[in-house]
N, C-alpha and C positions, 0 to 999 in steps of 0.2 A: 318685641323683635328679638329674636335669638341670632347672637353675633359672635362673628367667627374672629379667634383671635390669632394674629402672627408672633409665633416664637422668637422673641430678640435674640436668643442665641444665633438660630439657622439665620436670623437676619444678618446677623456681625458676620458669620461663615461666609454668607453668599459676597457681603462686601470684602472681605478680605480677598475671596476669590476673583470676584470682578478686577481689584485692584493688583493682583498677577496674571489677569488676562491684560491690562490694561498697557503692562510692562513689555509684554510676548510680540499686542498690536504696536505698539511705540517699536520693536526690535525689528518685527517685521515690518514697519512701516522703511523705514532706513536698508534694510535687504536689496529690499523692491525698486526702492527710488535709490540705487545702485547701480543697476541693471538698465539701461534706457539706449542702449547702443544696438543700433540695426544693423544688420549685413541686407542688402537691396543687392540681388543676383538677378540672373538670368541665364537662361540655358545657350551656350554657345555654340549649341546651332541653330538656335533660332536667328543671333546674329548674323548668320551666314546666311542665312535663307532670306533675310531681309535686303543685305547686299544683294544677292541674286536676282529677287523680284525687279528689284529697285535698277538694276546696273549699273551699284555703285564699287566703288572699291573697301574691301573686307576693313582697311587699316582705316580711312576716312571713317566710316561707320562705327568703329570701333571707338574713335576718339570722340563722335556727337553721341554718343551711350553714355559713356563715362563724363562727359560734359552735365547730361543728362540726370545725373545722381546715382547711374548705377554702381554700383564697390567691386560683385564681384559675376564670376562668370563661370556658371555650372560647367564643368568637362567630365563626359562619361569616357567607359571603357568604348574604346574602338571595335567595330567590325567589318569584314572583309569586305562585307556588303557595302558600305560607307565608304572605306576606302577603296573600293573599284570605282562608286560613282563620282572621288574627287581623281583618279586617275592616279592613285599613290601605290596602290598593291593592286594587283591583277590578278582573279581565280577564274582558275578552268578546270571544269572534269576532263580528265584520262578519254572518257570515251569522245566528249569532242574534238579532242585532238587529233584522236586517229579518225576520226571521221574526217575530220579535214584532210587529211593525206590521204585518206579513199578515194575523196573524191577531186582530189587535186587543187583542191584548194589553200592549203597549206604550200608557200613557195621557200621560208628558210628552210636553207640546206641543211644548216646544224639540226633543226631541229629534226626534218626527215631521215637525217642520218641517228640522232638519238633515238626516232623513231623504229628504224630498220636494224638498231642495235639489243631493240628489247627491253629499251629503260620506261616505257610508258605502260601504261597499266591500267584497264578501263574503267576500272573498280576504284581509283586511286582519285586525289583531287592536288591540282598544282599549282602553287603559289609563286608568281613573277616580282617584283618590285619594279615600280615605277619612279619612288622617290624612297634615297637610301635608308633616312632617317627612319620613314615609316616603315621601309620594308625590313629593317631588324629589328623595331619593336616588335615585327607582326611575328620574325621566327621567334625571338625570347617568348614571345607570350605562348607560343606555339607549344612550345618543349613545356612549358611551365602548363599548361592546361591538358596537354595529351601525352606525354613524356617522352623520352627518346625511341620506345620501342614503338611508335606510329607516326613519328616524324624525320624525314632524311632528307638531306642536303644534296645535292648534286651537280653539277656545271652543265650548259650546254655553251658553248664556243665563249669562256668563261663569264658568263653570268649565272649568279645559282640562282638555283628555281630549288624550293622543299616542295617535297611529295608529301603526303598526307593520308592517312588509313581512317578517312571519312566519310559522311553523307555529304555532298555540297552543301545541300538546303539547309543545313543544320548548321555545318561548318560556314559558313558567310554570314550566319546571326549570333555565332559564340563570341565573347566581348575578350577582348584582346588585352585588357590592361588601359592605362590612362596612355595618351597619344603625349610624346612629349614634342609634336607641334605644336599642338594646340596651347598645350602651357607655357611651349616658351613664346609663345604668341598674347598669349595673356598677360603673362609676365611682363613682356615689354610695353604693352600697353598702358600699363600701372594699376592692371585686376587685382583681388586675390583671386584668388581660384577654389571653387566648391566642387571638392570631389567627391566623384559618384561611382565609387566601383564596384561589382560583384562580386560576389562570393563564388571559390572554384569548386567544383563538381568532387568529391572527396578533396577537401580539403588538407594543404601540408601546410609543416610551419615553413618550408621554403618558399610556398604560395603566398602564403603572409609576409614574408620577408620580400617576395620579390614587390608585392604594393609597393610597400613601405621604402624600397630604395626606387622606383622609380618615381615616388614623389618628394624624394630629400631634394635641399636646397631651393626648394620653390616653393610661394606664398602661399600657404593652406589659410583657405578662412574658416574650411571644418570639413569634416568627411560624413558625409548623408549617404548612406548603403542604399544601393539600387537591388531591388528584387526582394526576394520573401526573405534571407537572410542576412546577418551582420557577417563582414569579413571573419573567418576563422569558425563558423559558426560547424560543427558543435564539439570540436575537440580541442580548437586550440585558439577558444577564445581570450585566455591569460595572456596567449601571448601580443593576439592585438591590442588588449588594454595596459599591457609591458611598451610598446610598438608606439601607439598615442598618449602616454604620459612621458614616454623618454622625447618626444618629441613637443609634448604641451599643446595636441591639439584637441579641439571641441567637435564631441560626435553629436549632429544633427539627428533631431527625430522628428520624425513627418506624422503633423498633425492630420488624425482620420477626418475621410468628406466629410463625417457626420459631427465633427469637430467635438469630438469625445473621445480622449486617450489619443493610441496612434494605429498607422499602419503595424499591422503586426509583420513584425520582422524575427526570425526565429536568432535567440541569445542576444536581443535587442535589452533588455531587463539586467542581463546577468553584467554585460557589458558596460551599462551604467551603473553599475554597483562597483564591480571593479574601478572604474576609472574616477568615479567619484559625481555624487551631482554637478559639481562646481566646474566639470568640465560638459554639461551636457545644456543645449540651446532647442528649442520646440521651430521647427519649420514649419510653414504652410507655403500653399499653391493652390489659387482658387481653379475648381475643377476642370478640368480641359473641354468637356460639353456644357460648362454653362458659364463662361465667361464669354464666348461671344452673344449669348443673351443677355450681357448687364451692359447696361449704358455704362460711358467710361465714368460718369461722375458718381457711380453707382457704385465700379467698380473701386473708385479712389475711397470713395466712406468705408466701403471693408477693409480697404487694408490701415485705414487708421482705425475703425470698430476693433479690429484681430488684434495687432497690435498691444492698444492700450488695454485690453477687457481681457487677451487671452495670453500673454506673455509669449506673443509669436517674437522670435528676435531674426530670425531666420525667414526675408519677404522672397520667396521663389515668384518673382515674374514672368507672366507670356504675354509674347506679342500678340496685339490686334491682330486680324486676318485682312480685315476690309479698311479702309483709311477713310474718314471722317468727309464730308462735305468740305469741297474746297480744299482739301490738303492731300499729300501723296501721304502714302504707308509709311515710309519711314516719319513725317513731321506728324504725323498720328501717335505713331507709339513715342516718339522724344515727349511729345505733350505730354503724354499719360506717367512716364517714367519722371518727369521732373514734377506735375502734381502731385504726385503721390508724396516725392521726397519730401516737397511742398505742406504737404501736411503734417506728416508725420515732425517733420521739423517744428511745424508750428504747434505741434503735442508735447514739443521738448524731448522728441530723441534725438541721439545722432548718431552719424552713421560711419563704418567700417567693419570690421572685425564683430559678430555678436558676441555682445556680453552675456555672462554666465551669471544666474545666483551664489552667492558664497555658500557653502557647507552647511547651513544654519539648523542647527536643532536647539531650540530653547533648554533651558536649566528644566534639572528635572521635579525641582522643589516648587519653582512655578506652576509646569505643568498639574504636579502633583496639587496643589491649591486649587487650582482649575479645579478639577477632577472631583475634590472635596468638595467645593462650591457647588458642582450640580446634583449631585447627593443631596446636600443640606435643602436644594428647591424643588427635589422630588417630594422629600420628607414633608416640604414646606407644602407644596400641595396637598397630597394626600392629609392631611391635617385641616386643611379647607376645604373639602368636600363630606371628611367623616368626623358629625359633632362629638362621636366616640373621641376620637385621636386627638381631635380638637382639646380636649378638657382634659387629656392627660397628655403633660408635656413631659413628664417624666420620661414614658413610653416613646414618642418622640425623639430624645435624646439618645435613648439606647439605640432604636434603629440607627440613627446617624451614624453615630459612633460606630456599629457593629459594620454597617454598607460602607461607612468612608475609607476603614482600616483593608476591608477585601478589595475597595476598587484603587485603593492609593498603591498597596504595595506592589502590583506587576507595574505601576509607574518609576518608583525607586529602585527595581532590579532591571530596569532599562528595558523592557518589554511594555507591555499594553497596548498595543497597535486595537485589539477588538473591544477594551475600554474605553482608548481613546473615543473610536466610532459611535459606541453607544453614548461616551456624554454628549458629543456634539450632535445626537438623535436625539436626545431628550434634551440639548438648549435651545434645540431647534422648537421643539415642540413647548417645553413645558411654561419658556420664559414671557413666549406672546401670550399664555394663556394665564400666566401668574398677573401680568400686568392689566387683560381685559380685567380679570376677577377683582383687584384691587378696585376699581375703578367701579364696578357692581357695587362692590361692599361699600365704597364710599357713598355713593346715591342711595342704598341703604338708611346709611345714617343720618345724609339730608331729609330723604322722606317721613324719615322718623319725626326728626324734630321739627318740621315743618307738621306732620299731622300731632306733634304734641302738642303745638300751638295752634291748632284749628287755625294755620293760613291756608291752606291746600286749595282749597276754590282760590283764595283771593290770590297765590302765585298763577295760579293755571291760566287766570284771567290777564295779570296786569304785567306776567313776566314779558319783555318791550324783545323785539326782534333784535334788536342790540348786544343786548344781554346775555339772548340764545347763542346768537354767530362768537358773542368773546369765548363765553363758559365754555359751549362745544369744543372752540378752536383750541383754548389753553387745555382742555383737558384731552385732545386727541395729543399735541406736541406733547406731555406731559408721560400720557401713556408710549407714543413713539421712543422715548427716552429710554424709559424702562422695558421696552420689549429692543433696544438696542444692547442693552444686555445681555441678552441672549447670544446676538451677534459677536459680541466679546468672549463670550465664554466657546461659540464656537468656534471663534477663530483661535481660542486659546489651545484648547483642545486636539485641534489638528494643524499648527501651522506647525509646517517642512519644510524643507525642498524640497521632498518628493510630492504632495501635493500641489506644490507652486508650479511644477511641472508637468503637474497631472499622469507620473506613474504610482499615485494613490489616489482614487475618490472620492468625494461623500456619495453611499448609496440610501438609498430612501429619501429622496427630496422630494416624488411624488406624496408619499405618507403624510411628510410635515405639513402637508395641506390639508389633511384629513383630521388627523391628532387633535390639533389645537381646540380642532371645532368639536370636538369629542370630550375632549379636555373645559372647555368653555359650556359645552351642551349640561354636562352633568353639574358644574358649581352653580351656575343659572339656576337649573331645575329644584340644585338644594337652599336656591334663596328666596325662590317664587315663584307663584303656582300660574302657571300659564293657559290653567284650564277653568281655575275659578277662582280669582281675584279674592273671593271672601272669607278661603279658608285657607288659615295660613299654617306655613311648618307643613305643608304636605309633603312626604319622602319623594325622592326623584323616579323612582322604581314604582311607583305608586299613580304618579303624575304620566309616566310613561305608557301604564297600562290603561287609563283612563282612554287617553289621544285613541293607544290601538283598538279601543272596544267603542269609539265614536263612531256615529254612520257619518259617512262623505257624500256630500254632492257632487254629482259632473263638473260644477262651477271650480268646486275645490279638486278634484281630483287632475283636471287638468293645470290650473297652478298649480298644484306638486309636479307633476309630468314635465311644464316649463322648468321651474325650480333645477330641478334633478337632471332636465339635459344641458343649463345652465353650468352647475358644479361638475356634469362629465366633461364637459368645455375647462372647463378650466382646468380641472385634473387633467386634460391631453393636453393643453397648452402648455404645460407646468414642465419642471425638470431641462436636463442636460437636451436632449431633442425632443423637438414637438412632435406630435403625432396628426398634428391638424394642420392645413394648410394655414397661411395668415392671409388676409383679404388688402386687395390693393390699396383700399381707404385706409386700412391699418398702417400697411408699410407707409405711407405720406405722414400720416400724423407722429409716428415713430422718426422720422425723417426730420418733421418739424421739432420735434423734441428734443432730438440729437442735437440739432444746431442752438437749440433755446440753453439748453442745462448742461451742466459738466456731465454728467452721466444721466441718461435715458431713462427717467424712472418709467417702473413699469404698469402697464396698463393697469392691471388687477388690482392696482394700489390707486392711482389717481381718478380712475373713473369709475371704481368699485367699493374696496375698503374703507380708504379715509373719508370719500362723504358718505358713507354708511352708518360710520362712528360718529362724524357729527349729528346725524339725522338721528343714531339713536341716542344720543344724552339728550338732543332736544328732546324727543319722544319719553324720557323720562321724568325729565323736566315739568314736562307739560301734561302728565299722567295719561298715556295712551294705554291702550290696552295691553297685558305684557305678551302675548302672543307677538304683536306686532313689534314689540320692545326686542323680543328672543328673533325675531328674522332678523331685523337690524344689527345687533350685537352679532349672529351669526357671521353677517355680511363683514360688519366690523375687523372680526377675527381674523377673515381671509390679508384683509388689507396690512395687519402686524405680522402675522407669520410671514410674510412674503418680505417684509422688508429683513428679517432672519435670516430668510432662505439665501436670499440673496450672497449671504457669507456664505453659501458651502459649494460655492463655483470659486473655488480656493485658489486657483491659477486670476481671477480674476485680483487686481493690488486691492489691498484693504480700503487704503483712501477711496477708490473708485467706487467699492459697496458701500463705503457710509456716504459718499456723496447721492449716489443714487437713492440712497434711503430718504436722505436729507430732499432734495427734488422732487422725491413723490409728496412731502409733505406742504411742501405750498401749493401748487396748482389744485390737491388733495380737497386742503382746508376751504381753498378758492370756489371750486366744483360745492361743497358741501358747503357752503354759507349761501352758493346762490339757489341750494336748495330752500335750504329754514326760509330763507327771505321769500321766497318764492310761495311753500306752504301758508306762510302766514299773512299772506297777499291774500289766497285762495280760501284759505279760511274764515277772514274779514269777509270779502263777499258773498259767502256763503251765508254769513249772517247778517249781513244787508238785504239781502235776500228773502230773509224768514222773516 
């Protein structure tokens, strides 16, 4: 047997590296469990629309909300539109005005005498007030979005009416600024207030100034920009991130439906740069057309799923539409609003104000160690696959050295962002595939010294099912371990803020499901001939032309066919969004898991990989053919990388990926012990049988 040897150097490097990923995960473990404070909103005019329905009074409703568990209370820019339908401002075109004095319908004198003076204009659009407060926010916002030379003031029998040099249509949907009813109505309620204002059409810095004082002295829980841009956006954006630091508020970003990154919002980026991560919180709002398709308790697990897995701090709520069997609409949605608090509480948030991540970029002598560490287990593979590289370690050492010094130093000049990504692409890949390989090379050397000893029939025969399910079990926990390493080095590698936030991703998580098994195919092939058992030290590249120049049967051609739509399956299941629908049976037993584990391990791992792993030490164990050894270990493979992958959903808290790592590995081992047990059931009677 010709046997691969591990360079102690690159071994001492990899731990030294692990043990400054280890420092990075302990920093960012403490970050994260910092951060655990909700703002629980709602839009306040759904409030009002529930009153409505309901015909109850606005303030009573307001106070069973807030009783309720809600904090705070979304308030957008007003429109004319809006405010004609609560009777606060009143718009009319120019032309029906004088159509009403055509046809005599119009009976005020002032106004027909303004009429027969020439002040009205068909072309023109007229704004009344109904209620003071709203009708001079509506002229400030007036001047401030169309400016003086298309807006004027005038009296009829002294009340002013502004003329207007606009479209109606248009002009009754342009937003007005924040309504300061509505916030001093929140206000006294005991809300914060979530503002939602737009961006003005050629933006000034008066425009920005005028936001900004009409929301001083009132409760900001944060400002989440309504429409495709950030306030100020694209000339005088400094000055809003001047505007929200001198005031210390937190800019909301709304997590995309497809809950990857955000709504693009234009200088949404620049804006969080300026002001700083540590002032920036990730919103969600589950879809407007498919939350009345979730049952409410459907609805209640997502927003603790988002939450804890996705660093939402920011819960935008919407009401029910329909109200529950036996209860009215409002005792519908209190339910739903105080469940939810309900859980989330019993997750260990709480609630008010969202909390922000601190500023957090690890030391760069860390990172830098990192970085050297997955260097050193490139080298280290690549030296397990080529018997060449293998036996010169000298060679070895120099690569290290030469790759470590290029990939460290854009770390120490405070750059490396496209470093960083490649080492956490190759801890991704390389670490689940260094830990299968160990594991090969070990059964290696059992095999050995069991066929030096001429036991090999007598293990095959009297190894006890016992013995299979421990050896299997301890050596998949054992491998789990060591392919959590990987896990360390990528979170080492890329933990930020800006990742915690996800305005940086890991790209390639479909690959890392590819790799490994690429990675794993080729050290297999350089250990054992999967095509003839009897001749050994066959080249991999040798053994691979063999397979392609074999005839196939229909038999086997269609298992490959199964096989291969199998692994497109999972490849489209894999990564930030699926590509494949999930089936109802899934979503129940995912449901039942949720409630069983701290975190959900994942399918591909508990009913895939890890009894794969067991099934294939058995399978070695017990000298099966290595064809059948090489599908197993293949299967294997999937079930380590994924517990990796896992780390580079980077917004997710660390604890939560290693817990979920940790969960897939019992019910895992569970699943694969009642297989061996089950084979070697099958087995015995097979030979009762003969």
């Amino acid at each position: 047997m010709k046997k691969f040897f591990y360079n102690r150097t690159l071994l001492i490097v990899i731990c030294i590296g692990l043990f400054a990923a280890l420092i990075i995960a302990g920093q960012r473990y403490f970050v994260e469990s910092n951060n655990n404070q909700v703002d629980m909103a709602i839009d306040y005019q759904n409030i009002v629309d529930l009153a409505e329905r309901e015909g109850l009074e606005f303030d009573d409703v307001l106070k069973q909300i807030k009783e309720a568990g809600i904090t705070s209370l979304a308030v957008y820019d007003s429109t004319l539109e809006r405010l004609g339908q609560t009777g606060k401002v009143f718009t009319i075109a120019g032309s029906e005005i004088l159509a009403n004095y055509q046809t005599g319908t119009l009976n005020n004198d002032l106004w027909r005498q303004t009429i027969e003076f020439g002040y009205i204009e068909p072309n023109r659009v007229y704004v009344v007030g109904g209620d003071l407060e709203s009708y001079y926010d509506t002229k400030e916002a007036l001047y401030q979005r169309l400016g003086e030379e298309r807006v004027k003031v005038f009296s009829v029998g002294g009340i002013e009416v502004i003329e207007v040099k606009a479209q109606l249509t248009e002009l009754k949907k342009m937003p007005l600024g924040m309504p300061h009813d509505q916030m001093n109505k929140t206000r006294a309620a005991g809300f914060n207030i979530l503002a939602r204002p737009m961006n003005f059409r050629k933006c000034t810095a008066e425009n920005v100034k005028f936001f900004f004082n009409r929301i001083e002295h009132y409760p900001i829980a944060a400002v989440v920009f309504d429409g495709p841009e950030v306030l100020g956006a694209s000339n005088f954006l400094d000055l809003t991130a001047n505007e929200m630091l001198k005031r210390n508020l937190t800019f909301g970003v709304i997590e995309h439906f497809t809950q990857l990154k955000f709504y693009p919002q234009l200088g949404m980026e620049y804006l969080a740069e300026k002001i700083g991560k540590d002032h920036v919180a990730r919103l969600y709002a589950i879809p407007k057309d498919e939350q009345p398709k979730l049952a409410m308790s459907t609805a209640i697990t997502r927003w603790s799923t988002t939450d804890r897995e996705r660093n939402i701090r920011i819960n935008l709520l919407r009401i029910y539409e329909k109200p529950e069997p036996e209860m009215t609409l409002l005792e519908t949605n209190l339910k739903y609003f105080r469940e939810v608090h309900k859980a989330l509480e019993h997750d260990g948030f709480t609630f008010g104000k969202a909390s922000t991540f601190e500023n957090y970029y690890p030391n760069v002598i860390l990172r830098a160690l990192v970085i050297i560490g997955v260097v050193a287990a490139g080298i280290l593979y690549l030296s397990l696959i080529s018997r060449r590289l293998n036996r010169n370690r000298k060679l070895q050492l120099q690569l290290f050295a030469i790759l470590a010094v290029i990939a460290a130093i854009p770390i120490f000049m405070g750059a490396g962002g496209k470093v960083r990504i490649l080492a956490a692409f190759m801890s991704a890949n390389l670490f689940p595939a260094l830990a299968i390989i160990w594991q090969l090379d070990l059964l290696r050397v059992v095999q050995f010294k069991i066929r030096v000893q001429n036991r090999a029939a007598r293990l095959k025969e009297n190894l006890s099912t016992l013995q299979l399910v421990w050896t299997s079990g301890f050596a998949l926990l054992v491998t789990g371990i060591l392919s959590m390493t990987g896990a360390a080095y990528l979170s080492g590698a890329l933990s930020d803020v800006s990742y915690f936030l996800e305005f940086e991703i890991f790209r390639g998580i479909k690959l890392t499901f590819i790799m490994p098994l690429i990675l794993v195919a080729v050290a297999f092939l350089q250990r054992f001939n999967v095509v003839d058992e009897v001749r050994k030290n066959v080249p991999a590249t040798q053994q691979i032309k063999e397979i392609l120049n074999k005839s196939v049967s229909v038999k086997a051609l269609v298992a490959l066919m199964v096989i291969m739509g199998a692994f497109v399956v999972l490849i489209a299941r894999s990564g930030h969004t699926s590509g494949m629908p999930v089936s109802g049976v899934e979503i129940k037993i995912r449901a039942l898991l949720e409630e069983i584990f701290y975190a959900r391990p994942r399918s591909k791992e508990i009913f895939f990989g890890h009894p794969a792993f067991m099934l294939a030490f058995a399978a070695f164990l017990k000298k099966f053919p290595k064809m059948i050894c090489f599908a197993l270990v293949m299967a294997a493979t999937v079930g380590q990388s994924s517990m990796v992958e896992t780390f580079a959903h980077m917004r997710t808290p660390i604890f939560m990926s290693f817990m979920r790592g940790v969960d897939g590995l019992i019910p895992g081992a569970i699943i694969g012990a009642g297989l061996i047990i089950f084979l070697q059931i099958f087995s015995r009677q097979l030979k009762r049988s003969d």
